[in-house]
N, C-alpha and C positions, 0 to 999 in steps of 0.2 A: 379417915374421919378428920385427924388435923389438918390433911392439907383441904378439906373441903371446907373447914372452919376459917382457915385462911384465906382462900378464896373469896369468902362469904365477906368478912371484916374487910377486903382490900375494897371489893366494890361500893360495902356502905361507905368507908371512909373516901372515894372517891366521889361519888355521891354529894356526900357531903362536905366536900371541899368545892365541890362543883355549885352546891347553892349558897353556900360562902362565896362563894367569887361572883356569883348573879347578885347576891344580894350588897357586894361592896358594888358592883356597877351600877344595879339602883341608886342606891344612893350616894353615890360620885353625881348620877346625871342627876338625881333631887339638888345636890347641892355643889353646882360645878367651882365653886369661886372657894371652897373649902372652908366654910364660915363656923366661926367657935358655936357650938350648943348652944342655942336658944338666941344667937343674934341678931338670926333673920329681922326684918323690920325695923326689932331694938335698936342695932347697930346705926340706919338711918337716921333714925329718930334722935340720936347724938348731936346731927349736924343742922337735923331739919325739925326743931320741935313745933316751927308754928306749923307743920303735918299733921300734929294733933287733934285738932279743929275738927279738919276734913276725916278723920276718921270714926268722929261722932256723927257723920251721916249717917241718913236712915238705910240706906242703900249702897255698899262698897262694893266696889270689882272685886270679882271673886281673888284674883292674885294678892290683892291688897289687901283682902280681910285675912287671907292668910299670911300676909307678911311676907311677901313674896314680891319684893322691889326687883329682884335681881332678873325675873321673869320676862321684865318690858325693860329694865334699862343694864346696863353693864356700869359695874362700880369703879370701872379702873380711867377707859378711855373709849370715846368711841368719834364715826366719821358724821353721828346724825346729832341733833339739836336736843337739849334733855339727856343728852346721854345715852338715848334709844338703840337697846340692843339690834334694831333693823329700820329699813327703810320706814319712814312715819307711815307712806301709804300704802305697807303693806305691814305691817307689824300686826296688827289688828286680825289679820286673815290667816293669820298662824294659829289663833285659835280657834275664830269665828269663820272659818272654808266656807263654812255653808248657808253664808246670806247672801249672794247670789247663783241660783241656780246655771247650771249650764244651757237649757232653755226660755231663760227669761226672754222675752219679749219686750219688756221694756224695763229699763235699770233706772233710780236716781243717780242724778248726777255728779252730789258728792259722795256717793258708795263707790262710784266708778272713778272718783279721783283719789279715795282712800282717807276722803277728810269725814273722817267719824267723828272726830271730837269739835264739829259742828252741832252733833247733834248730841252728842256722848260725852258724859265728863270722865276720864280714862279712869281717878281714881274713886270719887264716890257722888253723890248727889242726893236730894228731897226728893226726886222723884224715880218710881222704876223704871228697872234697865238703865239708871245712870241719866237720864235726860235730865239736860240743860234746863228745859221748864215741860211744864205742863200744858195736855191738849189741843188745841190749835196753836198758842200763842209760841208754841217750840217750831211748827212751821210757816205762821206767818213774821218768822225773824226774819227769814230770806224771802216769802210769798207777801211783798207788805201790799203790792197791787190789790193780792185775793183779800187781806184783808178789808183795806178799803171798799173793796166792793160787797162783802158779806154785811160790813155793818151798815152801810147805806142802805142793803136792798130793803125797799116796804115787803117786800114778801119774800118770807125765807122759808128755807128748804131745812126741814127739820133732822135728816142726815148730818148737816155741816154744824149744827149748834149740836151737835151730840159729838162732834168730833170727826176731822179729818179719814182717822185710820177705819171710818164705819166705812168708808170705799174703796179707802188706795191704803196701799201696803208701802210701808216707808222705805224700805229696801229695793225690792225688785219685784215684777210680776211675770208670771209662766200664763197669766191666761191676758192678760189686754195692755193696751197703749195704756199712757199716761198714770202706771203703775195700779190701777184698777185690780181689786180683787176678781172683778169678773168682769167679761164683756156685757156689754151695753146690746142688746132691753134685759138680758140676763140678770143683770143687777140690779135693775130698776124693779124689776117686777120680783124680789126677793120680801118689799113691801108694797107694792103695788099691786092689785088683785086684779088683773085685765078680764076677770070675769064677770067682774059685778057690774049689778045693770048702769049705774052711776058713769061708769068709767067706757062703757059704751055710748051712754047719750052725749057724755062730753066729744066723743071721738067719731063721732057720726056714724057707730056702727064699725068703722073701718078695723082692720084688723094690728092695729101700730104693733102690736106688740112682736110683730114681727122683723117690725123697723128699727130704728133708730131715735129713741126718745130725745138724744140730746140736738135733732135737726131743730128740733123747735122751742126745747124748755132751757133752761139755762141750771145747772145741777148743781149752782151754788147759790143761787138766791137772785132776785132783780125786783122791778118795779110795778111790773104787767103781768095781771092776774093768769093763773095757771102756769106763774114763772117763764114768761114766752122772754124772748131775747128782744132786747132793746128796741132792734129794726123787724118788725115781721112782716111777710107778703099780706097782700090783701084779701088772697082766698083765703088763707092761715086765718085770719083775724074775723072774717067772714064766716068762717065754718064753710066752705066754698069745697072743699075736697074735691067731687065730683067736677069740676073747673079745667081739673087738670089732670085727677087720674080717674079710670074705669068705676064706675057706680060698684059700691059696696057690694053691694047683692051678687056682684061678677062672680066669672071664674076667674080674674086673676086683679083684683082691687087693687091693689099696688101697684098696679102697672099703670104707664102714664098715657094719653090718647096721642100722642106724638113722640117721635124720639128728636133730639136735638133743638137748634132752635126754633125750627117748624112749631116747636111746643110754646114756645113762650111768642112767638109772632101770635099769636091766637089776640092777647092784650096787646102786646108793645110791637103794634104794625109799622106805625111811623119808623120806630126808631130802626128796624129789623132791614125795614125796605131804602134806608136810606144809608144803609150800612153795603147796600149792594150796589150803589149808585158811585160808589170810591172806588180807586184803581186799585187799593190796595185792602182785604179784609184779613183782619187777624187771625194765625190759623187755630188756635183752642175754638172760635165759635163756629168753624165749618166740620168740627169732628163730631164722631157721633152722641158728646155729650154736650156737644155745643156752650151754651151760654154757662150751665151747671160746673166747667168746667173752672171759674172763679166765683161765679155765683151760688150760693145756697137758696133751694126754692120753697124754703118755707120760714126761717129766721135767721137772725145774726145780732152778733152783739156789734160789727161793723155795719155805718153806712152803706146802701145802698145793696148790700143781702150780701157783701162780699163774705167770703168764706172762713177771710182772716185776715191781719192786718195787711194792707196793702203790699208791702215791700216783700212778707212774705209769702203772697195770692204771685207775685210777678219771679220772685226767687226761684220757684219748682219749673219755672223755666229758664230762667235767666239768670241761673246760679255763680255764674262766673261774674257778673255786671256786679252783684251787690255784692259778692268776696271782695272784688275788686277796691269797692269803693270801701270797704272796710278798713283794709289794707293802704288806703291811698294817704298822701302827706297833706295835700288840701281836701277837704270833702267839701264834695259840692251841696249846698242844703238843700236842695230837692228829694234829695237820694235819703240825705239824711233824714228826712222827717218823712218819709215813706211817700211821697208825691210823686210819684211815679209822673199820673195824668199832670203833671204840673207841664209836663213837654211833650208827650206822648198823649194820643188818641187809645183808647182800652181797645177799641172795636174795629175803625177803618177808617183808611186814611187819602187824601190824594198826595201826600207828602214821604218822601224815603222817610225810613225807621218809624212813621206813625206818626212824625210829627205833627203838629195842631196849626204850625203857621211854616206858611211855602218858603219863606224865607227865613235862613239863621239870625240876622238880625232883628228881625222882626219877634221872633221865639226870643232869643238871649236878653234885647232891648226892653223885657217884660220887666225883667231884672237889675240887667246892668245896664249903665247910661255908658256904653260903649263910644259914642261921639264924643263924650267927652274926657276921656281918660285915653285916648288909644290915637296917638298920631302917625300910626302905619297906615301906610294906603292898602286900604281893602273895602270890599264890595264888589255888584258885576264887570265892572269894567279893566276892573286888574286883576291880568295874569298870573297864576302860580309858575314859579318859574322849575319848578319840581314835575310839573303835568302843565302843558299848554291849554288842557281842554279844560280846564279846571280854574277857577277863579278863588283867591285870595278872603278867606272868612274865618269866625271865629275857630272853627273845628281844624284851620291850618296850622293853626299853636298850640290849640289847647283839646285834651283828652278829656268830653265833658263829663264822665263818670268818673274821674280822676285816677292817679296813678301814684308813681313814686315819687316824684317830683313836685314840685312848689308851683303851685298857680296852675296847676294842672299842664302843665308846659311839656311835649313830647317826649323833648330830651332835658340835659340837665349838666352842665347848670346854662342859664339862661342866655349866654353866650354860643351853646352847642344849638340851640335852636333857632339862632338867627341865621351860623352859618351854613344852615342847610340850604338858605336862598341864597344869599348873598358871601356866596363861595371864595371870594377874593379875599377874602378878609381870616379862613383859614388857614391856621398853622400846623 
């Protein structure tokens, strides 16, 4: 019986040395920096009293209401800025893992650079969750475009006067682009009744709500009744539907009476048949989406129903040209201000690359008074001495999308590019 009593006492006290030792490791990891009782905070607050302030916000980080400095920053020394016990953009995500999902679909893009305290004040704030301000005014700090544009519109969209977050989710979204709580008509029609008779007469019947509400409406406010985009096609504006796609009543109403441009030759014959008459036709309008493949066929907030801003409508092909010129030491201002057609033909051309005029001078001299600043012999009758077949013009020196170099010049420095011709003269 005694040695079973001993037995009995060696394992409690074992036991209980064991949760003695868990419970000194708790709180070693509660309090790694080994702070005197009841310093937490306090202790800061020695050094930093105008802290005070900020901790009469309505609203404190949870670490900070509990006095808990040591949590974001290290007291002693550290390699980041504040004294931040980790990387700034990622320190955040030590606590908060799971503001972006592993399937998002679309992220903002300072979550995804770690700059929270764009939108978050780390230690307290007027407003919940720590924001910087309230309502839209906290995302038109960075959106001042969108703001612009909501308060001009004469007709607004009573979502965006209620607040940003009624659509898009400030973090990340797992269901749609452009951080959308949902996909588009799925969102739309959350307040939108596609069943009532109202919303059929305006829609001739047609079934949108299987569409894409934002081809046509603008879902933050504009000028044109039923919120239509700046630019809209004429059947659009018409009630014209039937123009271009299958009569309502169909079995398949969405569907269009032609595929590609065949569809849009219907109105725009001139321009269609004269597109054919060029040596050379662009190939987005001979695929099977033809013209729709820059163009939107029922509205835009860009001229002429493009899809988007120019430079971006030309980028989803020609994504190397506008890096390029991003990247480049001159920029050319064509490029720069999205003018693409400033040189180029959109459709067809009889000219290499699309050009608008058969000859380089004649294109460039739009611009630059090349006669009179440029006394190197060049035009048809002088030879490149690099290709015989080849004649002496602006594109001999200069890279017109520009590059690394000054004045868009091949090579560099301006020396290396002459001796390319005039070879006697290297060293």
């Amino acid at each position: 019986m005694n040695a079973r009593k001993a037995i009995v006492i060696s394992v409690v006290a074992a036991a209980l040395l064991g949760l003695s030792v868990l419970a000194a490791s708790a709180a070693q990891d509660k309090n790694p920096f080994k702070l005197k009782p009841g310093a937490k905070g306090k202790l800061c607050l020695q050094c930093h009293p105008n802290f005070e302030e900020k901790l009469k916000s309505r609203f404190l980080h949870t670490p900070v209401k509990e006095g808990d400095c040591s949590s974001c920053h290290s007291p002693h020394a550290s390699s980041h800025g504040s004294l931040l016990a980790a990387d700034p953009d990622k320190i955040c995500l030590e606590c908060h893992d799971g503001i972006v999902e592993k399937n998002a679909v679309s992220t903002h893009k300072v979550v995804l650079e770690g700059a929270c305290i764009k939108c978050h004040d780390p230690h307290g704030a007027p407003n919940k969750n720590n924001l910087l301000a309230s309502g839209n005014e906290l995302c038109f700090g960075c959106h001042k475009d969108m703001k612009k544009t909501t308060e001009a519109a004469k007709v607004k969209h009573e979502p965006v006067s209620e607040g940003c977050l009624t659509c898009h989710n400030p973090h990340a979204s797992t269901s749609a682009e452009f951080l959308l709580n949902e996909k588009v008509p799925g969102l739309c029609l959350e307040c939108h009744d596609s069943k009532a008779k109202i919303f059929g007469q305006i829609h001739m019947h047609y079934p949108v709500e299987k569409g894409r509400c934002t081809s046509c409406h603008d879902p933050h406010g504009g000028n044109a009744k039923g919120i239509l985009y700046a630019t809209a096609h004429q059947p659009v504006v018409n009630r014209m539907c039937n123009q271009c796609h299958e009569p309502a009543d169909s079995a398949n109403p969405l569907a269009t009476r032609r595929q590609g441009f065949e569809l849009c030759r219907a109105c725009h014959s001139t321009m269609v048949n004269e597109m054919f008459t060029k040596n050379q036709v662009h190939g987005p309008v001979l695929d099977q989406k033809g013209c729709l493949n820059c163009h939107s066929p029922h509205a835009s907030r860009q001229s002429a129903l493009l899809k988007a801003q120019p430079l971006n409508v030309c980028g989803k092909c020609h994504g190397d040209t506008i890096e390029r010129q991003e990247t480049a030491k001159t920029k050319h201002p064509p490029i720069q201000a999205g003018e693409c057609t400033a040189c180029h033909s959109p459709h067809a051309s009889d000219n290499p690359f699309y050009f608008k005029e058969k000859s380089q001078f004649d294109l460039c001299g739009q611009c630059h008074e090349w006669q009179s600043h440029s006394t190197h012999p060049i035009g048809d009758e002088v030879k490149d001495p690099r290709n015989q077949n080849r004649t002496v013009m602006c594109t001999s020196c200069h890279r017109v999308h520009g590059n690394g170099n000054e004045h868009m010049f091949h090579y560099a420095p301006a020396g290396q590019m002459c001796v390319q011709c005039h070879t006697k003269f290297r060293r």
